[in-house]
mmJSON file of the N, C-alpha and C atoms, coordinates in Angstrom:
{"data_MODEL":{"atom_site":{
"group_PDB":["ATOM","ATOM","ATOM","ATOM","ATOM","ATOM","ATOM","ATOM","ATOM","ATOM","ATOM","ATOM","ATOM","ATOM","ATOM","ATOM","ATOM","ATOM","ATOM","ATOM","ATOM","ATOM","ATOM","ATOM","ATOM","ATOM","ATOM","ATOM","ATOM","ATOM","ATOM","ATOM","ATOM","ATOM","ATOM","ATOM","ATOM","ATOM","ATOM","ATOM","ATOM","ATOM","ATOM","ATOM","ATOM","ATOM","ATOM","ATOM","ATOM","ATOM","ATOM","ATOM","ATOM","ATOM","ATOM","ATOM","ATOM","ATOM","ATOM","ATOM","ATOM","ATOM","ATOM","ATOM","ATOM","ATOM","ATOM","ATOM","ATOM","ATOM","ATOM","ATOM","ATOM","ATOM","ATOM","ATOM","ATOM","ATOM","ATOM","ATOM","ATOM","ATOM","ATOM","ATOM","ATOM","ATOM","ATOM","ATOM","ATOM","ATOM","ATOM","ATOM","ATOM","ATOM","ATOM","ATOM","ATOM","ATOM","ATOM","ATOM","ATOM","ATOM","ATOM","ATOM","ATOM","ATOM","ATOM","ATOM","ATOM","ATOM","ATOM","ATOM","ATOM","ATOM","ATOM","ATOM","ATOM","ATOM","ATOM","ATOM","ATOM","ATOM","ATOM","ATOM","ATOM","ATOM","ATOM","ATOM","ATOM","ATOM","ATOM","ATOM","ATOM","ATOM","ATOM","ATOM","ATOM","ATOM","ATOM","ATOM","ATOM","ATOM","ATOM","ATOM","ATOM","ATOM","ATOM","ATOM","ATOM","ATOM","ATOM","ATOM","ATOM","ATOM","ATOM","ATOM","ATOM","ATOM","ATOM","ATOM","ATOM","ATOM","ATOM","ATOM","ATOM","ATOM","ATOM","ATOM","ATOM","ATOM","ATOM","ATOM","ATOM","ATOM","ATOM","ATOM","ATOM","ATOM","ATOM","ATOM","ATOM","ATOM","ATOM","ATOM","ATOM","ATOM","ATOM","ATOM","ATOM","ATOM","ATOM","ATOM","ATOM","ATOM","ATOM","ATOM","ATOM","ATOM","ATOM","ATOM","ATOM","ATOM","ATOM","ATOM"],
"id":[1,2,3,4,5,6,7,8,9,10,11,12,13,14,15,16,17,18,19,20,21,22,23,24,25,26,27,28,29,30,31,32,33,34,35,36,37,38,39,40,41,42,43,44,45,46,47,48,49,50,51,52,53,54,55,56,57,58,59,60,61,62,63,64,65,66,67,68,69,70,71,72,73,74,75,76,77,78,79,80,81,82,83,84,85,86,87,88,89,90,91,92,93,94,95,96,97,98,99,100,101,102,103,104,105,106,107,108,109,110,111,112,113,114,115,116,117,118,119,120,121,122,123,124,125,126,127,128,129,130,131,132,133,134,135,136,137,138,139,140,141,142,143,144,145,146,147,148,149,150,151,152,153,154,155,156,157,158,159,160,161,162,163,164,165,166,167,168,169,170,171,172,173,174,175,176,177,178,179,180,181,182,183,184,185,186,187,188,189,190,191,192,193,194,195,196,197,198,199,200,201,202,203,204],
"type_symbol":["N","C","C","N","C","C","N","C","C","N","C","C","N","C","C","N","C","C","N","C","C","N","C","C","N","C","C","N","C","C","N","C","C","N","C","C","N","C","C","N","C","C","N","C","C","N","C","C","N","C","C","N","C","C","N","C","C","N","C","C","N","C","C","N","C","C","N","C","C","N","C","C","N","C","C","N","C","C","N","C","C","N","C","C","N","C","C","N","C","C","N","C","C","N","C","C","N","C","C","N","C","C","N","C","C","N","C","C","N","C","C","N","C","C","N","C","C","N","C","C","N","C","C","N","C","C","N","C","C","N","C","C","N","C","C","N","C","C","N","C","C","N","C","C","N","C","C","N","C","C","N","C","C","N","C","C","N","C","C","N","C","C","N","C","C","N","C","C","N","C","C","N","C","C","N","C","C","N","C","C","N","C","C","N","C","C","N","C","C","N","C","C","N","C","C","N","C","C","N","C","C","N","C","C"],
"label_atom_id":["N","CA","C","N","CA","C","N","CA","C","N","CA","C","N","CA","C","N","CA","C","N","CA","C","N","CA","C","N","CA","C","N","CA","C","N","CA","C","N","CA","C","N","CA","C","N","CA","C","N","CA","C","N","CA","C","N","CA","C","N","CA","C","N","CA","C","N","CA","C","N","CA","C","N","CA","C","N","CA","C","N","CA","C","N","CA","C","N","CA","C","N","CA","C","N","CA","C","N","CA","C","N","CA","C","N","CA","C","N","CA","C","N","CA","C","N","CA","C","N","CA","C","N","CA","C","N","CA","C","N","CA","C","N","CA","C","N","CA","C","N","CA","C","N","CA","C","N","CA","C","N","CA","C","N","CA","C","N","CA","C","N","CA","C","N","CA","C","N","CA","C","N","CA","C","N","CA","C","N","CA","C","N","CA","C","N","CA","C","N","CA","C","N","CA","C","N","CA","C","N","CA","C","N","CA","C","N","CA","C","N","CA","C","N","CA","C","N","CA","C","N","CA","C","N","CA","C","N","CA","C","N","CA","C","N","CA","C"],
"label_alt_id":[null,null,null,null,null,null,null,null,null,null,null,null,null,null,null,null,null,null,null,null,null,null,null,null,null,null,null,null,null,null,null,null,null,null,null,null,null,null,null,null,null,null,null,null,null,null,null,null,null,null,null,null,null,null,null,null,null,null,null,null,null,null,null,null,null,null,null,null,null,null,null,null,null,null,null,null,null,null,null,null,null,null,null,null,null,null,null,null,null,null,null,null,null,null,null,null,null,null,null,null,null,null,null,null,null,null,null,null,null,null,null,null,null,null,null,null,null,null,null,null,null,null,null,null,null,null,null,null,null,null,null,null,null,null,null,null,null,null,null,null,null,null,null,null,null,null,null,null,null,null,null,null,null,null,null,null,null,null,null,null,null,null,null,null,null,null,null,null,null,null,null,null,null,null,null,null,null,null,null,null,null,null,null,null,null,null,null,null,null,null,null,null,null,null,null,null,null,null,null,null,null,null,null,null],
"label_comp_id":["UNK","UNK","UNK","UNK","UNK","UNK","UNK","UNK","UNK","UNK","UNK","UNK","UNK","UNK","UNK","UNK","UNK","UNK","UNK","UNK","UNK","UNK","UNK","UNK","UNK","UNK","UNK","UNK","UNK","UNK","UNK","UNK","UNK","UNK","UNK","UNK","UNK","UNK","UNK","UNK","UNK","UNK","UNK","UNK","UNK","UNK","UNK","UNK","UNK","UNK","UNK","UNK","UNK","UNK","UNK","UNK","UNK","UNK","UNK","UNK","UNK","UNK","UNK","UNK","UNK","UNK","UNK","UNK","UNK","UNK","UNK","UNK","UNK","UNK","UNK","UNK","UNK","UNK","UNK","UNK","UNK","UNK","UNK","UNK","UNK","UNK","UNK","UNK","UNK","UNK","UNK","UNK","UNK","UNK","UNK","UNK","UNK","UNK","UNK","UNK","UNK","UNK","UNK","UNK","UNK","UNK","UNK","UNK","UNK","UNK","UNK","UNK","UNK","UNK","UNK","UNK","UNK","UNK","UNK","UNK","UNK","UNK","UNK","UNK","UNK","UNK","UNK","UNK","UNK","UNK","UNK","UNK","UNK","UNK","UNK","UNK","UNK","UNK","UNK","UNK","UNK","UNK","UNK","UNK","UNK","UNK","UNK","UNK","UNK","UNK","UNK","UNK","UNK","UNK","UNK","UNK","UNK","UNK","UNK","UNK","UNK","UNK","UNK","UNK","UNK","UNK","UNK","UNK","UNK","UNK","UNK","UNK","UNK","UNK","UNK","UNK","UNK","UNK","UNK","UNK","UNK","UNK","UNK","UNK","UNK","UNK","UNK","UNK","UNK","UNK","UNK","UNK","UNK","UNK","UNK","UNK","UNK","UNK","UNK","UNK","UNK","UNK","UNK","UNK"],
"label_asym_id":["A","A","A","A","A","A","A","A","A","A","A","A","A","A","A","A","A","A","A","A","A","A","A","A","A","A","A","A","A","A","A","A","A","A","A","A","A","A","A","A","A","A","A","A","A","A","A","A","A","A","A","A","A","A","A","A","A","A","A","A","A","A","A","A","A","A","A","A","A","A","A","A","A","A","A","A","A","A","A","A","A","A","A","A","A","A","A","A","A","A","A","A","A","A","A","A","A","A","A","A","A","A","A","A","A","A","A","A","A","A","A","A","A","A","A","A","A","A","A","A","A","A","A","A","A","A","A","A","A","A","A","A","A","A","A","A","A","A","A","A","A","A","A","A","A","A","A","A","A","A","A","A","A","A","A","A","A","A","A","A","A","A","A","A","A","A","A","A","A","A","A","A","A","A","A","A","A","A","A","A","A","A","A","A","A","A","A","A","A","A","A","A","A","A","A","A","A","A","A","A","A","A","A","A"],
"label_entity_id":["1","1","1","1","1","1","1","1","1","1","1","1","1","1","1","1","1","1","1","1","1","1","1","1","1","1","1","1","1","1","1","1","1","1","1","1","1","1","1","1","1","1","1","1","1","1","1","1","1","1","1","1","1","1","1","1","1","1","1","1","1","1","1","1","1","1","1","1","1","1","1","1","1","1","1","1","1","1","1","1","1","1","1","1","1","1","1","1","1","1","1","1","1","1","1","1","1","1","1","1","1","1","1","1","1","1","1","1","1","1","1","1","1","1","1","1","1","1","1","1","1","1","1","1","1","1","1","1","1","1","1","1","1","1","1","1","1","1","1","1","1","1","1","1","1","1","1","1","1","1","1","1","1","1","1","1","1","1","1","1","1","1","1","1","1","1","1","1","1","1","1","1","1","1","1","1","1","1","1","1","1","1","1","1","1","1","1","1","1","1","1","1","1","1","1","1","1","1","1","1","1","1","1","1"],
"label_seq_id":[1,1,1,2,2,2,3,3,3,4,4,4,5,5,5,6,6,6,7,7,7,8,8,8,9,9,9,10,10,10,11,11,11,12,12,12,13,13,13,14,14,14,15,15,15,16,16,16,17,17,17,18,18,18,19,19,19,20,20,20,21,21,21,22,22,22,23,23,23,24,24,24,25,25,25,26,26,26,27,27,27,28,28,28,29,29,29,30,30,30,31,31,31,32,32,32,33,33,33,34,34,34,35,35,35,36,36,36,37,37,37,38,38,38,39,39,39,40,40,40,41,41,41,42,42,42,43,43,43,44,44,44,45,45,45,46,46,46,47,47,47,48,48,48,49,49,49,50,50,50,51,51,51,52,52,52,53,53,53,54,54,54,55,55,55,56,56,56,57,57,57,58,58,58,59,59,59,60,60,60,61,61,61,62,62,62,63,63,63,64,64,64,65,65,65,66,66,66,67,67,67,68,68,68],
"pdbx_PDB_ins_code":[null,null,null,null,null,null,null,null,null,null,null,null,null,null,null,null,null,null,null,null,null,null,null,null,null,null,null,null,null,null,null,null,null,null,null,null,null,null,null,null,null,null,null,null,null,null,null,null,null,null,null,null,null,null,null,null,null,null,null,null,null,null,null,null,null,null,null,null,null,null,null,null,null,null,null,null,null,null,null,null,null,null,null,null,null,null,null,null,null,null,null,null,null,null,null,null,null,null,null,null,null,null,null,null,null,null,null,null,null,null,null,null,null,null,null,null,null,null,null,null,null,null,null,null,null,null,null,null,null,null,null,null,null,null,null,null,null,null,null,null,null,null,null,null,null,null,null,null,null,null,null,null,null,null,null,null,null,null,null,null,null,null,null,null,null,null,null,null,null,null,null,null,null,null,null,null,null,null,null,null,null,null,null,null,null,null,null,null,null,null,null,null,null,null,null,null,null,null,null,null,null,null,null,null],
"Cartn_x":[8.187,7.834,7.499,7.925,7.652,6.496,5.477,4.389,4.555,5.336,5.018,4.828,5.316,4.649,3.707,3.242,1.689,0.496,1.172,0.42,0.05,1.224,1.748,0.822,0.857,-0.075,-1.417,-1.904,-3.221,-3.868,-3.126,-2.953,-3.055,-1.983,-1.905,-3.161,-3.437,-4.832,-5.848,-5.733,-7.516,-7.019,-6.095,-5.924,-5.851,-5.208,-5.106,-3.675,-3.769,-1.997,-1.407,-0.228,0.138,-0.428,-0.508,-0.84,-2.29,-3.384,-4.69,-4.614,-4.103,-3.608,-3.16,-2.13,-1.141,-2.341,-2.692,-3.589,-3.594,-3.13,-3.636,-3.805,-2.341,-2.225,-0.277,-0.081,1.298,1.96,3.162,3.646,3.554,3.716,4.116,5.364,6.54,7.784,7.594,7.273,6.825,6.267,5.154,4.26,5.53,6.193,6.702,7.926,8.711,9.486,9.466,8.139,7.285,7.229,6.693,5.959,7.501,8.765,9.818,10.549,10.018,10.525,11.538,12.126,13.125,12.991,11.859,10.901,10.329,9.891,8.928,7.618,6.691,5.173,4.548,4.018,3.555,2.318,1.876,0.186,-1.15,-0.979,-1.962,-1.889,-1.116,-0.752,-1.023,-0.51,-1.012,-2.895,-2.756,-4.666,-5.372,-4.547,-5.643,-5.126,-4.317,-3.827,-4.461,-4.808,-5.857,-7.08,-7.544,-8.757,-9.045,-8.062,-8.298,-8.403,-7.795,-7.74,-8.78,-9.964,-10.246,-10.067,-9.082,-8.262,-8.614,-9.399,-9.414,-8.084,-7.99,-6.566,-6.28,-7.368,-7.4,-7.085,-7.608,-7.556,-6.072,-5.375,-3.751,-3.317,-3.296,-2.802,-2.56,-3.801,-4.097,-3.306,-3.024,-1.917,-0.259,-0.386,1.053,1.286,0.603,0.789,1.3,0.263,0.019,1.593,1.998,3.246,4.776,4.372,5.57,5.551],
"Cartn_y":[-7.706,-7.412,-5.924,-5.5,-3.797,-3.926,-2.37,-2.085,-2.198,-1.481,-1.229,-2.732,-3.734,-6.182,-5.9,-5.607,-5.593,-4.856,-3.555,-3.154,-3.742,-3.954,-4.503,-6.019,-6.764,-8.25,-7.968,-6.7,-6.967,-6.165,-4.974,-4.424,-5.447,-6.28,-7.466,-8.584,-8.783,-9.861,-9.387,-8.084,-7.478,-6.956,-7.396,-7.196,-5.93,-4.86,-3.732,-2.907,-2.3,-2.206,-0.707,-0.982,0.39,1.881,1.784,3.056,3.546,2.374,2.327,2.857,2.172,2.399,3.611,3.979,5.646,6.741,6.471,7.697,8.958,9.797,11.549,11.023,10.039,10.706,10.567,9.593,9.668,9.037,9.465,8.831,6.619,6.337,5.332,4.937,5.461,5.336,5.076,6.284,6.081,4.959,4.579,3.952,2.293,2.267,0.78,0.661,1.994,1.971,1.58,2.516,2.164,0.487,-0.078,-1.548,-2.588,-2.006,-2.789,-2.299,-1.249,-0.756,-0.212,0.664,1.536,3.12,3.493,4.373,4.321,5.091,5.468,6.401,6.521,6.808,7.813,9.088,9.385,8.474,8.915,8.174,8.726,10.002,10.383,9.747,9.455,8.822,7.362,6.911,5.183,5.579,6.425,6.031,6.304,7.521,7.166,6.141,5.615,4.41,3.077,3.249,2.525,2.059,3.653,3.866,3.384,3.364,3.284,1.829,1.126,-0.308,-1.058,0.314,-0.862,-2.169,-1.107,-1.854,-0.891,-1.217,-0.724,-0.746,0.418,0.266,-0.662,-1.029,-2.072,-3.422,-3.528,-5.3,-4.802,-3.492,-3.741,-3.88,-3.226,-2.688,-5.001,-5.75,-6.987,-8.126,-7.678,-8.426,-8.091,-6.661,-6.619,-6.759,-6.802,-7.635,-8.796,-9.775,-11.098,-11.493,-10.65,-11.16,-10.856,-9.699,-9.462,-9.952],
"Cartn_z":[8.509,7.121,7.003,5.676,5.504,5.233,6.066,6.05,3.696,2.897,1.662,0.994,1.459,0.783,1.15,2.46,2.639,2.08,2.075,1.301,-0.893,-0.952,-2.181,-2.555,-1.368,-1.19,-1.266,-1.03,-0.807,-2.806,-2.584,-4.325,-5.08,-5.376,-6.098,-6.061,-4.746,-4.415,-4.667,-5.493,-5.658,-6.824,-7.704,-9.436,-9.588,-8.412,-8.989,-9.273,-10.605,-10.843,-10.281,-10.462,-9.609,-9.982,-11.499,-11.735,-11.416,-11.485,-11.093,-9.217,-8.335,-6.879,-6.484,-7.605,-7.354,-7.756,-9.201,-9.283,-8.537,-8.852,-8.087,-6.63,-6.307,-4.775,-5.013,-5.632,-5.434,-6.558,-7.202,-8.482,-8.517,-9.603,-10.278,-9.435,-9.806,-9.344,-7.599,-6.808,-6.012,-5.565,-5.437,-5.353,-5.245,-6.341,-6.751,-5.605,-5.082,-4.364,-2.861,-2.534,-1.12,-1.044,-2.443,-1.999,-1.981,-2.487,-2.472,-1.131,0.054,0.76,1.057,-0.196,-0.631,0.112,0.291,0.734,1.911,2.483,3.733,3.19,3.666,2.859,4.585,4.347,5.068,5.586,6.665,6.986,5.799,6.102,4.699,3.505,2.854,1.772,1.791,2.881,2.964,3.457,4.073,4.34,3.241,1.951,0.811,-0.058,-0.107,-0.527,-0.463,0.99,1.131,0.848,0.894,0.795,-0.876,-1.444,-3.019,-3.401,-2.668,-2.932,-1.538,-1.445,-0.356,0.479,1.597,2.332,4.148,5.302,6.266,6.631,7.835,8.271,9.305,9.774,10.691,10.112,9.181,8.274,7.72,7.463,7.278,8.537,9.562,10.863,11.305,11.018,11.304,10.849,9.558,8.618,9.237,9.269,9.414,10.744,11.657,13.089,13.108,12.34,11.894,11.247,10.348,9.894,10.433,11.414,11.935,13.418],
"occupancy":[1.0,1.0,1.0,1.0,1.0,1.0,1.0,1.0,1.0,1.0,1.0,1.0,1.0,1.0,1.0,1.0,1.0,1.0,1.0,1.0,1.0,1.0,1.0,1.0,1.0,1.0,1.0,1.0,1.0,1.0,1.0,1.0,1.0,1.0,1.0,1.0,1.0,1.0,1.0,1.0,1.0,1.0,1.0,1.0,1.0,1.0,1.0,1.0,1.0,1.0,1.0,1.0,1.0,1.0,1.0,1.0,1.0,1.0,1.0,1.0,1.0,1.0,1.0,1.0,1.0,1.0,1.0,1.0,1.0,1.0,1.0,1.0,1.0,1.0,1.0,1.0,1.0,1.0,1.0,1.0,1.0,1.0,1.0,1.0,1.0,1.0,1.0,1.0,1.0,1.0,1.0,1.0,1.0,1.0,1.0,1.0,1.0,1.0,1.0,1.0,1.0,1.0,1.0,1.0,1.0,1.0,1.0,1.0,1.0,1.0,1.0,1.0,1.0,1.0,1.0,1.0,1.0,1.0,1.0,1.0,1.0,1.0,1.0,1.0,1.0,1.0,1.0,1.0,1.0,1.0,1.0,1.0,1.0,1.0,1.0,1.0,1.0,1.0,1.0,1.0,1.0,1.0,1.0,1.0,1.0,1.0,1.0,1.0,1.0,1.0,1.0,1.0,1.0,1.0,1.0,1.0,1.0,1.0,1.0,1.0,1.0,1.0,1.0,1.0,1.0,1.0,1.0,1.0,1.0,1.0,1.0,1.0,1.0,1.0,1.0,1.0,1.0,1.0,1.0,1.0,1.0,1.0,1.0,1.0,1.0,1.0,1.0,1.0,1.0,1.0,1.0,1.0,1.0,1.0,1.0,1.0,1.0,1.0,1.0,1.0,1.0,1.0,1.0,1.0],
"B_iso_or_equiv":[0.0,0.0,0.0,0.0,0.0,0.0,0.0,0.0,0.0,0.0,0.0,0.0,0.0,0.0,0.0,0.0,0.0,0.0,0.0,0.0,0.0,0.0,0.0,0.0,0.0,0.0,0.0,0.0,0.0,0.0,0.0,0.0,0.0,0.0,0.0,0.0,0.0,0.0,0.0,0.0,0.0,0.0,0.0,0.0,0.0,0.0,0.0,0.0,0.0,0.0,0.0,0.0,0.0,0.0,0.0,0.0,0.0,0.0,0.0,0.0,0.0,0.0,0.0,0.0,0.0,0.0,0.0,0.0,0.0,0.0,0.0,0.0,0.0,0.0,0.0,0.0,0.0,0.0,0.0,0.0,0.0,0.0,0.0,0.0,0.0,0.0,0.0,0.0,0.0,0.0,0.0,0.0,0.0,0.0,0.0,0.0,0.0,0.0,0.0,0.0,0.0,0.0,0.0,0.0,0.0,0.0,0.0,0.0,0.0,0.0,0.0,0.0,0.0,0.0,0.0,0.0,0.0,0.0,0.0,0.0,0.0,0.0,0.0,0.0,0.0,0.0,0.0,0.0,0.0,0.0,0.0,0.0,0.0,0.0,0.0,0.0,0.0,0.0,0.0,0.0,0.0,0.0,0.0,0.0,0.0,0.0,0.0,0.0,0.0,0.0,0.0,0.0,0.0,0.0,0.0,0.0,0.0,0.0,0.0,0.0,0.0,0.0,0.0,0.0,0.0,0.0,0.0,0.0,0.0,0.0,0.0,0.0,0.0,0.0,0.0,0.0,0.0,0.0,0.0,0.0,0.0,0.0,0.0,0.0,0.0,0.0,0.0,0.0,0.0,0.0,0.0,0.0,0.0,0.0,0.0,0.0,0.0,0.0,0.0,0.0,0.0,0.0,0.0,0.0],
"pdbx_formal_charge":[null,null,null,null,null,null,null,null,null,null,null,null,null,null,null,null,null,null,null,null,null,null,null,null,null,null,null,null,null,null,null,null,null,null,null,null,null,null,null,null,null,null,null,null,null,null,null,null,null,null,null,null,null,null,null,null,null,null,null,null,null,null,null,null,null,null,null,null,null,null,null,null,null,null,null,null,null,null,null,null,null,null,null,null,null,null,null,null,null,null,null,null,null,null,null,null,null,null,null,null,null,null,null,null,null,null,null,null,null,null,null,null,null,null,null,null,null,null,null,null,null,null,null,null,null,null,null,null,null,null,null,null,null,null,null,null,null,null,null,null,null,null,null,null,null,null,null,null,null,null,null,null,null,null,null,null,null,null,null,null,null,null,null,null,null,null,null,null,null,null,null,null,null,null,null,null,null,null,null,null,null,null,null,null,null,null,null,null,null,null,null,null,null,null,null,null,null,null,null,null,null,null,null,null],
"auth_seq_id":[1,1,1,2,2,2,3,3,3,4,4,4,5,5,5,6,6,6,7,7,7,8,8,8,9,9,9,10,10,10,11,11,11,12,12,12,13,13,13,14,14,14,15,15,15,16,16,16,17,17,17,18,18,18,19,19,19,20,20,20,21,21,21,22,22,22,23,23,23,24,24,24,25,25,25,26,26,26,27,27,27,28,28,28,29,29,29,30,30,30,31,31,31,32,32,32,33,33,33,34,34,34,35,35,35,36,36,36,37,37,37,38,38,38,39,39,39,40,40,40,41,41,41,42,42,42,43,43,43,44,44,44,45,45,45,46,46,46,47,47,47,48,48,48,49,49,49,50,50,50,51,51,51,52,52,52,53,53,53,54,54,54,55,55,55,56,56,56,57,57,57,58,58,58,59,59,59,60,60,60,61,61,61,62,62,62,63,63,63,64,64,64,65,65,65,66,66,66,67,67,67,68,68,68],
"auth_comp_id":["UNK","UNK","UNK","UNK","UNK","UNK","UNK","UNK","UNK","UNK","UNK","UNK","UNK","UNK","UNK","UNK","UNK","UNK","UNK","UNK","UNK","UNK","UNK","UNK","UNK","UNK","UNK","UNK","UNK","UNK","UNK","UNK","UNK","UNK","UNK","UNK","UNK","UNK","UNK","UNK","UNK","UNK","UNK","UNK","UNK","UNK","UNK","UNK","UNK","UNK","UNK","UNK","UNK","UNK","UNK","UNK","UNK","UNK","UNK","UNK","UNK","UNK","UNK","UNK","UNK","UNK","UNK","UNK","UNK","UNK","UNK","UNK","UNK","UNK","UNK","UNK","UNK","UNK","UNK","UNK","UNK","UNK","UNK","UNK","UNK","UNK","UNK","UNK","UNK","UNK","UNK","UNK","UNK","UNK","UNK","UNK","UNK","UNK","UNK","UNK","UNK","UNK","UNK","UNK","UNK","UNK","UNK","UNK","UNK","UNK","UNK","UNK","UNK","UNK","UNK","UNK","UNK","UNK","UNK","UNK","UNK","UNK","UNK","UNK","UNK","UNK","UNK","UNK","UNK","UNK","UNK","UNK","UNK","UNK","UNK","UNK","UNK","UNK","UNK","UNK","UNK","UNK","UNK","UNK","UNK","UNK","UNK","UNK","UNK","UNK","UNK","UNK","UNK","UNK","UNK","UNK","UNK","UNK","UNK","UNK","UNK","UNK","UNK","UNK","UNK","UNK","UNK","UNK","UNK","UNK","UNK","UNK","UNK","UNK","UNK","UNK","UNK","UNK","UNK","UNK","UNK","UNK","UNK","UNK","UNK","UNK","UNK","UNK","UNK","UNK","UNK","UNK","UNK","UNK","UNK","UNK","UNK","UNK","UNK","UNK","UNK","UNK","UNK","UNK"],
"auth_asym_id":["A","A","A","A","A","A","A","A","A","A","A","A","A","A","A","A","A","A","A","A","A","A","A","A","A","A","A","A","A","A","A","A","A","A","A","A","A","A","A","A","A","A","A","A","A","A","A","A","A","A","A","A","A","A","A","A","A","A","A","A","A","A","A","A","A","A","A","A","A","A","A","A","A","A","A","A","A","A","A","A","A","A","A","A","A","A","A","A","A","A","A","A","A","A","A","A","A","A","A","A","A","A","A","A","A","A","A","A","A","A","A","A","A","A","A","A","A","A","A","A","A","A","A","A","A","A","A","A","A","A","A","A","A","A","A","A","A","A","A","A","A","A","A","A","A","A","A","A","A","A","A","A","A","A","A","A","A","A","A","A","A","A","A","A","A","A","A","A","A","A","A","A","A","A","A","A","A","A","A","A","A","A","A","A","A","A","A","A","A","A","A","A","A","A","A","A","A","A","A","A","A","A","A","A"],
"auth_atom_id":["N","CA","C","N","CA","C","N","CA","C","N","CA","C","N","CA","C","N","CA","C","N","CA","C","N","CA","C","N","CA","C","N","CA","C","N","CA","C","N","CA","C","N","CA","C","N","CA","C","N","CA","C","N","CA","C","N","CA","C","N","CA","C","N","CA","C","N","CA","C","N","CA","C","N","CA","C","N","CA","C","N","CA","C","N","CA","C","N","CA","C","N","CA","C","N","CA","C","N","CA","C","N","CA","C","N","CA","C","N","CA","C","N","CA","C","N","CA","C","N","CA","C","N","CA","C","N","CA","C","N","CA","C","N","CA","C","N","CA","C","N","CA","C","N","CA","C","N","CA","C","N","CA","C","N","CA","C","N","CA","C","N","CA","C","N","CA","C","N","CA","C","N","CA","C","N","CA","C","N","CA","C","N","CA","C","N","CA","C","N","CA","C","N","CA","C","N","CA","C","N","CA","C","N","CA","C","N","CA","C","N","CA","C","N","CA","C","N","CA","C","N","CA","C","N","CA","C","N","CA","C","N","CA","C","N","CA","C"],
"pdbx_PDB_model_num":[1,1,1,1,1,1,1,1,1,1,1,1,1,1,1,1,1,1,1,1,1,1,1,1,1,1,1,1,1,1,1,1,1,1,1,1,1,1,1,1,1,1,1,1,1,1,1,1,1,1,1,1,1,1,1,1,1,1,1,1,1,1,1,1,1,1,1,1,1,1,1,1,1,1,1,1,1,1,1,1,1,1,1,1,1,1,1,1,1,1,1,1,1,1,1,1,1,1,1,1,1,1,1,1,1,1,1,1,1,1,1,1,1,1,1,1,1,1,1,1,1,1,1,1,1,1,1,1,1,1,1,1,1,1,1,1,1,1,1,1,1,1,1,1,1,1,1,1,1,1,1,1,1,1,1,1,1,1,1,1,1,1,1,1,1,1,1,1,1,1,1,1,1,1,1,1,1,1,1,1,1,1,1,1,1,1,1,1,1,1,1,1,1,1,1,1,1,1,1,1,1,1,1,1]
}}}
């Protein structure tokens, strides 16, 4: 599974929408492309990505183990 469902599963499971998530780190467009895995996403970008949807990188790093 692409690291961008997972990230996308957990966005979605905590009611938050893309543009709320993207905010002043990375476009809309963006953002929707990464989670359909059209895209590749630096690490900086997924760690504040993260950080925005309170998400450790460990509890992603855990999932996407878990599913792949």
């Amino acid at each position: 599974m692409k690291i961008g469902k997972i990230f996308k599963d957990f966005r979605v499971g905590k009611n938050i929408t893309l543009v709320e998530a993207s905010e002043g780190i990375v476009s809309v467009p963006f953002l929707s492309r990464f989670e359909r895995g059209l895209t590749d996403i630096s690490f900086t970008h997924l760690l504040e990505l993260l950080n925005r949807i309170n998400v450790q990188l460990s509890e992603f790093e855990f999932l996407y183990q878990e599913k792949n």
